[in-house]
C-alpha positions as CSV (number, residue, x, y, z in Angstrom):
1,X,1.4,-0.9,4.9
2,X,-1.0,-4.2,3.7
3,X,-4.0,-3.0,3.2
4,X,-7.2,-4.5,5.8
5,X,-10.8,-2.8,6.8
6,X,-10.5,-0.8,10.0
7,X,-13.8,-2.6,11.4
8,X,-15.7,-5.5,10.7
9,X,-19.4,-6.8,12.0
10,X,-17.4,-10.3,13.0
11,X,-13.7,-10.8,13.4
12,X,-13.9,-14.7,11.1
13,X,-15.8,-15.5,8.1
14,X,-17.0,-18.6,6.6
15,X,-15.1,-19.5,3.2
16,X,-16.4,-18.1,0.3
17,X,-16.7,-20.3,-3.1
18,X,-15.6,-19.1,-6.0
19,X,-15.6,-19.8,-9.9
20,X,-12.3,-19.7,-11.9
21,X,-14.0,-19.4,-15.0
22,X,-11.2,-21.6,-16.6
23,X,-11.7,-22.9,-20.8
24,X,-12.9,-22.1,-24.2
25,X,-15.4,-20.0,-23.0
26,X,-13.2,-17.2,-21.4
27,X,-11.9,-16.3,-24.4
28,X,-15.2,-15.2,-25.8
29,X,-16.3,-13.3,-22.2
30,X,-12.8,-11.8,-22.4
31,X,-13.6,-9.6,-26.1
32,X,-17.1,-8.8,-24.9
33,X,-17.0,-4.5,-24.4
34,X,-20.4,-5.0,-22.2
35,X,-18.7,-7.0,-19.4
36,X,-15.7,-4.4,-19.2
37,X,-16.8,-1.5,-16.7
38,X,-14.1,1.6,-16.1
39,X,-15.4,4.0,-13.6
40,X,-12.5,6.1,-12.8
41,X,-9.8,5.7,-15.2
42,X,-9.2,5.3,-19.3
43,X,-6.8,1.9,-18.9
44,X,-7.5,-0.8,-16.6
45,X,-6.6,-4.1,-15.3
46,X,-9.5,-6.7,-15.1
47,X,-9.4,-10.1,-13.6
48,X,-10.5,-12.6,-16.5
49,X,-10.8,-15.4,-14.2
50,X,-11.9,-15.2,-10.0
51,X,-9.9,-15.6,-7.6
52,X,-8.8,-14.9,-4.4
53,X,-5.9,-12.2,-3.8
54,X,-4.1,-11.5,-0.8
55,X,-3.5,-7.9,0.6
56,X,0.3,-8.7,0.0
57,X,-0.1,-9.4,-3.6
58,X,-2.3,-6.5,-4.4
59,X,0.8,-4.5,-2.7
60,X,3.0,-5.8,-4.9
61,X,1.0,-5.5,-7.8
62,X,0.3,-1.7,-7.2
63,X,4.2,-1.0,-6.5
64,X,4.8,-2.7,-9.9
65,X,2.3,-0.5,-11.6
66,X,3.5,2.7,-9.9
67,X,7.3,1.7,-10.8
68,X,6.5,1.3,-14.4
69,X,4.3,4.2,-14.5
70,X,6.8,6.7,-12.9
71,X,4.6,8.7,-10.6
72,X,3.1,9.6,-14.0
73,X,-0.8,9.5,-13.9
74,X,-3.1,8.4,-11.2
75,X,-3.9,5.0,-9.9
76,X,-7.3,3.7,-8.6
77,X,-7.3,0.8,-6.7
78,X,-11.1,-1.1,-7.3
79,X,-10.3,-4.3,-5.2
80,X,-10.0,-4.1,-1.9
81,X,-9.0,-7.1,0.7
82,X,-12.2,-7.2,2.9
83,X,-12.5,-11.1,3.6
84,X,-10.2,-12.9,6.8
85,X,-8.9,-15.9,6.2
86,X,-7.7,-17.5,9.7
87,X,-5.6,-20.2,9.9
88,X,-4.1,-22.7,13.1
89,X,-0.5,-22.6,14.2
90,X,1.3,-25.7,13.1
91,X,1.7,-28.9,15.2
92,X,-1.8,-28.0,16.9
93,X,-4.0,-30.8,17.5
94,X,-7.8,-30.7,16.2
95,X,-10.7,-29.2,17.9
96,X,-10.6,-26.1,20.3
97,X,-12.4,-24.1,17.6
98,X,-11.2,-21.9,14.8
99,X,-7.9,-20.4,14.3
100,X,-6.7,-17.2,14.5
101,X,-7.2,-14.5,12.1
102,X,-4.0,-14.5,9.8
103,X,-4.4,-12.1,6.2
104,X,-6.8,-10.6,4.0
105,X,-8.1,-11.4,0.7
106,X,-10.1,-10.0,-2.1
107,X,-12.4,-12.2,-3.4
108,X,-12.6,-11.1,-7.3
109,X,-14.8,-12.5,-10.1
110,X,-14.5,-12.7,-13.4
111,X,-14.6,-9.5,-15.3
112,X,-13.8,-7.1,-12.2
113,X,-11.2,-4.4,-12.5
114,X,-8.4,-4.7,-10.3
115,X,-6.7,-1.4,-10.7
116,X,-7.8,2.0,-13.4
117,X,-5.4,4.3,-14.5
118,X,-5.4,7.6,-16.0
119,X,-3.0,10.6,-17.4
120,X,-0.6,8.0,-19.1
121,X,-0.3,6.6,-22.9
122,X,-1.5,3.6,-24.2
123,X,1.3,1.9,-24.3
124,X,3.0,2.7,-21.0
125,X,-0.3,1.3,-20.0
126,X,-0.3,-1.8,-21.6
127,X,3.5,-2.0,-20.3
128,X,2.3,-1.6,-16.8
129,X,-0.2,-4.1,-17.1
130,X,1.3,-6.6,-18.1
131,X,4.6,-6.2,-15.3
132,X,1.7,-5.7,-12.8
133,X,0.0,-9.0,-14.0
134,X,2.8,-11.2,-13.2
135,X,2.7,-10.1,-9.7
136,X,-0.9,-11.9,-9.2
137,X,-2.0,-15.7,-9.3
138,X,-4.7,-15.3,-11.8
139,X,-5.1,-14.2,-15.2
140,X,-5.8,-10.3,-16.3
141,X,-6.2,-8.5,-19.3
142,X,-5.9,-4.9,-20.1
143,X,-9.1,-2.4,-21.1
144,X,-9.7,0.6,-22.6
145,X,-12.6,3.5,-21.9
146,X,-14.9,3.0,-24.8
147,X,-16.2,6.7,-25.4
148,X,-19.2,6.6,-27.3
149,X,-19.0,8.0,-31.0
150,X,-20.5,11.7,-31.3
């Protein structure tokens, strides 16, 4: 089942703009622990560049992760497809207004988790992460909770 909101105030959108965050200066954003945010989980995924995902890609991404996890653990996902995108059939002329609604996308920006996780180690974390990464057009990175010291 792809994942779409049951109701929406308008059934098309206008086309959202969004940065990539492409360069030297990623890097540096990418080691900062105040732009990382975990709500749910101890490991996450976070998108290190924005982008637009499809409601098929997150799918595929989320069966990767629960493949390599082995039902071990829980899974939140903290992106969620809420934008249309409509296209036109092929071989239709211009004019007669906008096209159909066709899929969903998430619109992500740099530094957003894409999926938390919790109840697994480190390193079948990391492992997940990264098989679950190559499912997705844009880069990612894998975080860790930072508990304070007591």
């Amino acid at each position: 089942m792809l994942l779409q909101p049951k109701n929406r105030p308008f059934q098309k959108a206008r086309k959202k703009r969004v940065k990539l965050f492409t360069g030297s200066h990623c890097a540096s954003w990418k080691n900062s622990p105040l732009k990382v945010s975990l709500k749910y989980g101890d490991f996450g995924m976070i998108a290190s560049q924005g982008g637009k995902l499809s409601s098929r890609q997150l799918e595929a991404a989320r069966r990767a992760l629960v493949h390599s996890l082995k039902k071990v653990g829980r899974i939140w996902l903290r992106s969620f497809p809420d934008h249309p995108v409509s296209e036109k059939p092929s071989d239709v002329r211009m004019g007669k207004g906008k096209g159909a609604r066709s899929f969903w996308v998430a619109i992500l920006r740099p530094g957003q988790p894409i999926f938390e996780m919790q109840g697994v180690s480190e390193e079948l974390a990391k492992k997940a992460t990264v098989y679950a990464s190559k499912k997705l057009p844009i880069k990612t990175f894998f975080a860790q909770r930072q508990y304070p010291l007591s």
